[in-house]
KOLVEXZA-622485 format. One line per field, with one value per residue (C-alpha): residue in one letter; residue number from 1; x, y, z. Coordinates in Angstrom, 1 decimal. Example, Ala and Ser with C-alpha at 12.3 -4.5 7.8 and 13.67 -1.06 7.14 Angstrom:
KOLVEXZA-622485
aa <- (A;S);
i <- (1;2);
x <- (12.3;13.7);
y <- (-4.5;-1.1);
z <- (7.8;7.1);
END
This chain:
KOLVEXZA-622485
aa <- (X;X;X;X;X;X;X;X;X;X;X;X;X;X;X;X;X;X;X;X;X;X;X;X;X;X;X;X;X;X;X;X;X;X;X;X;X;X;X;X;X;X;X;X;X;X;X;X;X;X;X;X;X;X;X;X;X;X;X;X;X;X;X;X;X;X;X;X;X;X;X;X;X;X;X;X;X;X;X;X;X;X;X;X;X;X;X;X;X;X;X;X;X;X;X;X;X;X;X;X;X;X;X;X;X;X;X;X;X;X;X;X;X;X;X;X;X;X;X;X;X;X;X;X;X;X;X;X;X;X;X;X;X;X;X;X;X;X;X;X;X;X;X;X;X;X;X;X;X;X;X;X;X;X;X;X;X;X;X;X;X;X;X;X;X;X;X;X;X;X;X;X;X;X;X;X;X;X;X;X;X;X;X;X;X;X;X;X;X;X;X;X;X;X;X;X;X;X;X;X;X;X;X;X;X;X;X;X;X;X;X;X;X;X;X;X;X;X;X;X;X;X;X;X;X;X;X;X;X;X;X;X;X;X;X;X;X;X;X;X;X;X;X;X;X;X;X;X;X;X;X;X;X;X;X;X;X;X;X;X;X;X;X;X;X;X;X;X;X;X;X;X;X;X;X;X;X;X;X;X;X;X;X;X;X;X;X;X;X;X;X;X;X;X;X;X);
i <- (1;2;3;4;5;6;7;8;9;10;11;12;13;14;15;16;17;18;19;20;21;22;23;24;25;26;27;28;29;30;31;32;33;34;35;36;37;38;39;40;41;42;43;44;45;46;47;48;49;50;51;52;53;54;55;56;57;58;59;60;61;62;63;64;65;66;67;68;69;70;71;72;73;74;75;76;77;78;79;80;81;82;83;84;85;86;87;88;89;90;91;92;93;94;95;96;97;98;99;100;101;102;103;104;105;106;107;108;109;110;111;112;113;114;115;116;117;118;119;120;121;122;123;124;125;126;127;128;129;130;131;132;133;134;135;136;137;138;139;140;141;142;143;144;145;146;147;148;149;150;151;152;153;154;155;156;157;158;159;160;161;162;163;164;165;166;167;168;169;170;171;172;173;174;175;176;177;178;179;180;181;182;183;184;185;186;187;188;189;190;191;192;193;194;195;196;197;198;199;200;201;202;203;204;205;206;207;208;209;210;211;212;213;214;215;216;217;218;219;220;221;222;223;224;225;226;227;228;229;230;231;232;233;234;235;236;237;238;239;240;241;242;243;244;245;246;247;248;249;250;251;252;253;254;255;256;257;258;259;260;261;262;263;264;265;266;267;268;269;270;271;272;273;274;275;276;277;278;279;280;281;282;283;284;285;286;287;288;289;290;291;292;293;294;295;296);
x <- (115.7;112.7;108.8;108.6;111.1;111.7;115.1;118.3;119.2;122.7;125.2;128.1;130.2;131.0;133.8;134.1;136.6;136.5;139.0;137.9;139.0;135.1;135.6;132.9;132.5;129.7;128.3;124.9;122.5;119.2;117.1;113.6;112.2;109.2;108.7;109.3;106.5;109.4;111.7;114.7;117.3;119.9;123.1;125.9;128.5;131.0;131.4;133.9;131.9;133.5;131.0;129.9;126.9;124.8;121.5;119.3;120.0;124.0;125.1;127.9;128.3;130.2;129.2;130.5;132.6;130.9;132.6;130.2;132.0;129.2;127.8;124.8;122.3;119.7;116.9;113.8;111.6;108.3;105.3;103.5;100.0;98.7;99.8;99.5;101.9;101.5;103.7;103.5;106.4;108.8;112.0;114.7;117.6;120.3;122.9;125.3;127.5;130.4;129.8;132.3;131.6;134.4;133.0;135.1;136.1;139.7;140.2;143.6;143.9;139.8;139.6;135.9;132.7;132.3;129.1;127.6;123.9;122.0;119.1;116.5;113.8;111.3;109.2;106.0;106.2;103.7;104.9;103.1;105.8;105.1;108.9;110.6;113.5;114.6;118.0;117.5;114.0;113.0;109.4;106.8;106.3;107.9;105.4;106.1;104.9;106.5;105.8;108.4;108.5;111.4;111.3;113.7;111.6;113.5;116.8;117.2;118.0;114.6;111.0;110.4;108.2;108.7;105.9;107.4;106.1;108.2;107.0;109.2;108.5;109.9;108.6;109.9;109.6;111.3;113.4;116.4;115.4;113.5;112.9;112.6;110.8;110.7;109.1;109.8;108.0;109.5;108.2;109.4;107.7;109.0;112.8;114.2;118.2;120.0;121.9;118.3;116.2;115.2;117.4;117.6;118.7;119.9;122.9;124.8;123.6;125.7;124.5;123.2;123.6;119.9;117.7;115.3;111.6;110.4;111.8;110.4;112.4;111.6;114.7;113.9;116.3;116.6;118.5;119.9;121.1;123.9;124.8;123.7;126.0;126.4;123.9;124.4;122.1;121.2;119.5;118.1;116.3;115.0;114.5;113.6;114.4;111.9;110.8;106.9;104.7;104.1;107.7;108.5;109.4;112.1;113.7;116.6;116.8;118.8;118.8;120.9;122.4;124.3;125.2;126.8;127.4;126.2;127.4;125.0;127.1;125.2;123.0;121.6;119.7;119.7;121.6;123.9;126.7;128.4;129.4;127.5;129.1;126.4;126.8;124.8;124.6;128.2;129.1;130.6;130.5;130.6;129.1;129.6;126.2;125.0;121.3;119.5;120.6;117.2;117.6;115.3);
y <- (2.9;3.6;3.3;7.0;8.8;5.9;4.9;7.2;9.6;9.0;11.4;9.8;9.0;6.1;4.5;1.5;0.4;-3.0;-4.9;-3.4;-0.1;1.0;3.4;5.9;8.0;10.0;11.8;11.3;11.9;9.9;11.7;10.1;13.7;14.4;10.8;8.8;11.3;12.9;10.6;12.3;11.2;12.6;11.9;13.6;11.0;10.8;7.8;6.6;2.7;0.7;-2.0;-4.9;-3.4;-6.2;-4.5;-4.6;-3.5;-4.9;-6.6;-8.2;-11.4;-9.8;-7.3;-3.5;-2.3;0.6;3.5;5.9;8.8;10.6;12.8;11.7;13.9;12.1;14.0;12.3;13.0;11.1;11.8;9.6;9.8;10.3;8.3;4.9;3.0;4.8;7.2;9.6;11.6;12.2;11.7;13.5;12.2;14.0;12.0;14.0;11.5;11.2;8.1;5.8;3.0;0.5;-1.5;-4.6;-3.6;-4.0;-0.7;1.6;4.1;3.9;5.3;4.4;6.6;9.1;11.6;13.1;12.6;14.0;12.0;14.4;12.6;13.0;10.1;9.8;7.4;5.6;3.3;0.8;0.1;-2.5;-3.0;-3.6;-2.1;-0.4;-1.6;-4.9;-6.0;-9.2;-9.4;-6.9;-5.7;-3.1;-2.2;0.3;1.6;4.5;6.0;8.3;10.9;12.3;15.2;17.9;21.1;19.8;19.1;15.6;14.7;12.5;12.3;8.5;7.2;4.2;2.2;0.3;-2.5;-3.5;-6.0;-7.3;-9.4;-10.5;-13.3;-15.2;-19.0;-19.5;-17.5;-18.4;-18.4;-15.8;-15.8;-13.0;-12.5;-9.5;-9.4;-6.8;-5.8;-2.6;-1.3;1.6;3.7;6.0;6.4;5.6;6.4;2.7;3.0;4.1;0.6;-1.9;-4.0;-7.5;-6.4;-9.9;-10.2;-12.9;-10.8;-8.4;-4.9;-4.0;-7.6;-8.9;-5.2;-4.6;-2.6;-4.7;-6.6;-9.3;-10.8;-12.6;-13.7;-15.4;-14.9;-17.2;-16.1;-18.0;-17.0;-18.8;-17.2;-13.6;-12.0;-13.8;-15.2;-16.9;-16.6;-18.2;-17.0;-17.7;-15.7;-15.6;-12.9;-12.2;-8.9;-8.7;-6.7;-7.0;-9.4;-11.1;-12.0;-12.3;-16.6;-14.8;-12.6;-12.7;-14.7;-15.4;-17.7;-17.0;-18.8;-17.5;-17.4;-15.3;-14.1;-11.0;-9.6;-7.8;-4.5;-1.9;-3.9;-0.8;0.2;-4.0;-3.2;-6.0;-6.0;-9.3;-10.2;-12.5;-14.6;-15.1;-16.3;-17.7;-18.7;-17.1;-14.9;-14.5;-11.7;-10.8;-8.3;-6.3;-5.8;-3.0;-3.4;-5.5;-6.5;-5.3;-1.8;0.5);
z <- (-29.0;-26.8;-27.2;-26.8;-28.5;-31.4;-33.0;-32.0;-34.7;-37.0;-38.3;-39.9;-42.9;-45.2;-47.4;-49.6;-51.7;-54.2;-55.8;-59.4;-58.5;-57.4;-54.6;-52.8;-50.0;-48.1;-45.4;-43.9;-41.6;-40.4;-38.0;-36.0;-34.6;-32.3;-30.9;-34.1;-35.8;-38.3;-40.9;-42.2;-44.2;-46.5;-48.1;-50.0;-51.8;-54.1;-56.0;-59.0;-60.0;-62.2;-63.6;-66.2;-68.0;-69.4;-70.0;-72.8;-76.7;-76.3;-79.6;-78.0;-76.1;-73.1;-71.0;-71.8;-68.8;-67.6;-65.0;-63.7;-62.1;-60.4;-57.3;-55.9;-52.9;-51.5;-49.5;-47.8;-45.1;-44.3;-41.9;-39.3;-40.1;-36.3;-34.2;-36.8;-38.1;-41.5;-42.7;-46.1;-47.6;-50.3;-51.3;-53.8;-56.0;-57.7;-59.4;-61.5;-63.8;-66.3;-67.8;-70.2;-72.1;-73.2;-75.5;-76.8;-80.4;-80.9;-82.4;-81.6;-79.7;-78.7;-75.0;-74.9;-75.5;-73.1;-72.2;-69.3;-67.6;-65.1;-62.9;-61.2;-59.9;-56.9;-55.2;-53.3;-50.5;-48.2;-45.8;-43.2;-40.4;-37.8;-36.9;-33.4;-34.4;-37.9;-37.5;-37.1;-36.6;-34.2;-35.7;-37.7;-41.1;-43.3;-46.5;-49.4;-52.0;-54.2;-57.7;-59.1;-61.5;-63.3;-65.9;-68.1;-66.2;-62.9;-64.0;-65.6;-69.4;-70.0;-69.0;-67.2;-64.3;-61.5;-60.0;-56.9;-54.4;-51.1;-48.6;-45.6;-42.4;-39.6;-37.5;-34.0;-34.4;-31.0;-28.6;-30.5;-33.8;-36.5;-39.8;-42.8;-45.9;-48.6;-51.8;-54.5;-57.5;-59.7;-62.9;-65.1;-67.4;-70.4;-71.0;-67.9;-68.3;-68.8;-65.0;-63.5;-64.7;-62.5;-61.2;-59.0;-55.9;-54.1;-52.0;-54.5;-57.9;-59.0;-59.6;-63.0;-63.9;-64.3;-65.2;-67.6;-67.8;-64.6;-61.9;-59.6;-56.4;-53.3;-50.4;-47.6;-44.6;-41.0;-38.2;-35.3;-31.9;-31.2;-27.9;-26.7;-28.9;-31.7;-34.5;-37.7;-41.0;-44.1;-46.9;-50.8;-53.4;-56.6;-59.1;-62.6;-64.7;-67.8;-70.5;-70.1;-68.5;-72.0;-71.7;-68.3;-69.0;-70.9;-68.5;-66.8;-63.7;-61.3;-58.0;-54.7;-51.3;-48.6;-45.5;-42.4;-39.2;-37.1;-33.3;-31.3;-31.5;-29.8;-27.1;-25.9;-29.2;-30.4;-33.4;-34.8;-37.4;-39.5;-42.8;-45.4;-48.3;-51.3;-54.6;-57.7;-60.8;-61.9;-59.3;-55.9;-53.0;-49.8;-47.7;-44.6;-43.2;-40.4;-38.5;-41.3;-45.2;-45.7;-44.4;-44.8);
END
């Protein structure tokens, strides 16, 4: 990482595996061209999710298990705006899914309710980008905001819109110790497809769990140097998934803690790597965690 040429860029591939049988895998590649003027990045996976659906419209007290066998491409490339910290672009998803539902009816030889969907949208970014580092960031600010736009003419089942708000800082209070904040604000227009809603997206909430029309969610984050390598963290958030702001007292919310670890893996470009353990109301996770949880 250098004041002229920007952050190095990344070619590689991914895996993970959970203990529910969710598996995916990927390739990708993140590219910083002409002196940090050019942001590239794009993804191929494959992923086979297993999940707890608990979105709106159920009739039933548990959550429908949900498996979403599906390819996804991602494709985005923004701008600098001169030589500002602005930056304009775009950004495309494809995700191409099998989906089953099991609901729980005790009914023989049901197998569950299967049918296949396709998400085709496109996104207009501008970003404000203050960072030290985009890996994991010492002080500066991070700002989005996005609307995206989905429709049959390019490929996806339904006609929907997004309207999306992303603020993250990250200020020094001593040589030793710093301390994070992001705010998120998410709305959906039209019929967006049930897996495509808003979500909370808070390390201790699990995904899917708390969605609806909108989402709210702040998480506050403070690291501390422990030696020159090593740092430990501890975070909380809040968030709320709701139908409208009329009813957003009756959303659902949710409230995090956690904490974790990081090693300063690749000095030369300051990026670190750890694990965090979160939980909340009713769940339990841990996560393994390169550059920043708030990567972006």
């Amino acid at each position: 990482y250098s004041e002229k040429n920007g952050p190095p860029s990344m070619t590689g591939a991914m895996g993970a595996y959970t203990e529910n049988g969710t598996w995916a895998t990927g390739v990708f590649h993140m590219g910083y061209w002409k002196q940090d003027h050019l942001r590239y990045m794009g993804a191929l996976m494959r992923t086979n999710a297993n999940l707890e659906y608990y979105g709106p419209g159920l009739i039933f007290d548990d959550p429908v298990n949900l498996n979403l066998n599906a390819w996804l491409l991602l494709q985005q490339l923004k701008g600098r705006l001169g030589d500002s910290k602005f930056f304009i672009g775009g950004k495309y998803i494809l995700l191409d899914t099998d989906n089953t539902f099991n609901i729980p009816i005790d009914i023989p030889d049901y197998s569950g309710t299967q049918f296949h969907s396709t998400l085709s949208e496109a996104s207009l970014l501008v970003d404000y980008d203050t960072r030290d580092n985009v890996f994991t960031p010492t002080k500066g600010f991070f700002i989005q905001a996005s609307g995206t736009y989905s429709d049959t003419w390019f490929g996806a089942d339904t006609l929907y819109g997004r309207l999306a708000f992303e603020g993250i800082a990250y200020a020094p209070v001593s040589s030793k110790v710093m301390i994070g904040m992001r705010y998120r604000n998410h709305y959906s227009l039209g019929s967006v497809p049930f897996y495509a809603r808003p979500s909370v997206q808070l390390r201790g909430a699990p995904f899917m769990k708390y969605q609806g029309n909108s989402v709210m969610e702040f998480e506050t984050e403070i690291t501390l140097d422990i030696t020159k390598r090593w740092s430990i963290d501890v975070f909380a958030g809040m968030g709320n998934a709701y139908s409208s702001i009329d009813e957003f007292q009756d959303g659902k919310s949710v409230r995090t803690l956690g904490t974790g670890f990081r090693y300063l893996l690749i000095r030369k470009f300051g990026t670190k790597m750890g694990i965090d353990f979160a939980k909340s109301q009713d769940d339990f996770a841990f996560y393994i965690i390169f550059g920043s949880a708030w990567f972006r």
